[in-house]
C-alpha positions as CSV (number, residue, x, y, z in Angstrom):
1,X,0.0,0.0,0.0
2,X,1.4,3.4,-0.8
3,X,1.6,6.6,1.2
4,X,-1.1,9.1,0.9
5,X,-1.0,11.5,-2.2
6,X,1.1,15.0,-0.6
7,X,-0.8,18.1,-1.6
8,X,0.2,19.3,-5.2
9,X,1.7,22.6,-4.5
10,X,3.9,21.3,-2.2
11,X,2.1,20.9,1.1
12,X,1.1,24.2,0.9
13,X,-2.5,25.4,1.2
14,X,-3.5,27.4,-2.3
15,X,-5.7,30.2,-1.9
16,X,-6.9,32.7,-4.1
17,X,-5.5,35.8,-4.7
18,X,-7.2,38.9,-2.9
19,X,-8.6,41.7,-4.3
20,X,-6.9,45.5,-3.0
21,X,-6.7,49.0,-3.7
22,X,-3.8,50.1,-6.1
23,X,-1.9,52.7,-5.4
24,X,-3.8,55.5,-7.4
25,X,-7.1,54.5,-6.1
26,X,-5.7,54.7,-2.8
27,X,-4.5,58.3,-3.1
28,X,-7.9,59.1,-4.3
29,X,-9.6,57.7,-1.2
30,X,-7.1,58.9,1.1
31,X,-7.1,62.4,-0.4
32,X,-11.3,62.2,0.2
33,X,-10.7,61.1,3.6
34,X,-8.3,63.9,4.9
35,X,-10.1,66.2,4.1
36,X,-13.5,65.1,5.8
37,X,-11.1,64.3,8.8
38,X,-9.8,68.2,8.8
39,X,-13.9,69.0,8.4
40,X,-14.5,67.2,11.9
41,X,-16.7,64.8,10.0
42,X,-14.8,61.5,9.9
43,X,-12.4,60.0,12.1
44,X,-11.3,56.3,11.1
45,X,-11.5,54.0,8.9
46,X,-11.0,50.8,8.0
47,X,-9.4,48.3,4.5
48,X,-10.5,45.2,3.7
49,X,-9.2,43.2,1.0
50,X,-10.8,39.6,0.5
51,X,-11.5,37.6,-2.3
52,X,-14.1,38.7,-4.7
53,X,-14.0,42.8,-3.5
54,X,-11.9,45.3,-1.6
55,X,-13.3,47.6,1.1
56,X,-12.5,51.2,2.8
57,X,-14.8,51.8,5.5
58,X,-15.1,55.5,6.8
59,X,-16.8,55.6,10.3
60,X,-17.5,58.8,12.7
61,X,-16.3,57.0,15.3
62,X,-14.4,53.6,16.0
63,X,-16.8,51.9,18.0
64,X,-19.6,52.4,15.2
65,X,-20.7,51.0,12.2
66,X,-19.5,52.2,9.1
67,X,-20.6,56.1,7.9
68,X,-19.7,54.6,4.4
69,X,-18.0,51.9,2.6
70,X,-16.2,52.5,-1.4
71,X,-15.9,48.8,-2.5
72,X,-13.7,47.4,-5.4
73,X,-15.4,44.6,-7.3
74,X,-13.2,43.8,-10.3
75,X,-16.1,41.2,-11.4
76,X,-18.3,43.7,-12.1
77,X,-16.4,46.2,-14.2
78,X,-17.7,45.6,-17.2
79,X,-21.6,45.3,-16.1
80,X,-22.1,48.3,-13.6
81,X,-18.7,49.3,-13.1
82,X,-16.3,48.3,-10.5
83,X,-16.8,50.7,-8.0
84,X,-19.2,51.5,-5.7
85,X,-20.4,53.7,-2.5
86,X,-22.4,51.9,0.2
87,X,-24.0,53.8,3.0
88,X,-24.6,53.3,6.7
89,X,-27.8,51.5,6.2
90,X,-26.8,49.2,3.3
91,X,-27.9,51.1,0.0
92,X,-26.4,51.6,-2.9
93,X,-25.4,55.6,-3.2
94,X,-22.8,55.5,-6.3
95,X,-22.0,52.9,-8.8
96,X,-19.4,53.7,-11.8
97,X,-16.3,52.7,-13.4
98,X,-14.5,56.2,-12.6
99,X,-13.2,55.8,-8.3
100,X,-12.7,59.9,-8.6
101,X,-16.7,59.9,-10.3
102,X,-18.1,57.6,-7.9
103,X,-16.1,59.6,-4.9
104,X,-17.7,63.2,-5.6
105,X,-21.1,62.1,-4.3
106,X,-19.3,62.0,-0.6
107,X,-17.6,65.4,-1.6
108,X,-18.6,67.9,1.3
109,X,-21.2,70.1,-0.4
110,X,-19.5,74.1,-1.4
111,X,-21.7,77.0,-0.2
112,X,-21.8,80.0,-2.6
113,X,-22.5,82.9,-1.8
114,X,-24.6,85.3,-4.4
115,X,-23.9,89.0,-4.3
């Protein structure tokens, strides 16, 4: 009788790449969230990166639910675009294939004034 079979890649567990932020998309998001931090409206935040999407999470305060999430899902680029902003209660705010289009609808609003 022969040994078991040893797992093909070596005995090493395969998994599946993840799915993140590149570095442009990141300076995006990052540029966004400093400046809602220096407006006192945000203070943390959190990234995910797992299989089938990648996730920023923006929160008022730590020990709260997300304010809003800006997910990455590569599988849906071509269909709705792979971008998209979630808020606090679940829907859908912003779907595109532009981050920078998807991230004005978080953009603080700009008063002018008419005189």
């Amino acid at each position: 009788m022969s040994p078991p079979a040893a797992n093909q890649s070596g005995g090493r567990s395969r998994r599946r790449a993840q799915v993140a932020f590149d570095r442009r998309e990141l300076d995006a998001i990052l540029s966004l969230y400093g400046r809602q931090v220096a407006g006192g409206e945000w203070r943390d935040y959190a990234i995910d990166h797992l299989e089938d999407r990648a996730v920023f999470s923006v929160f008022r305060r730590a020990s709260e639910a997300p304010l809003y999430r800006i997910e990455k899902h590569p599988q849906l680029a071509q269909r709705q675009g792979a971008y998209m902003i979630v808020g606090m209660g679940g829907q859908i705010l912003k779907r595109g294939r532009d981050l920078a289009m998807a991230l004005r609808i978080l953009e603080p609003k700009r008063l002018r004034l008419i005189g």
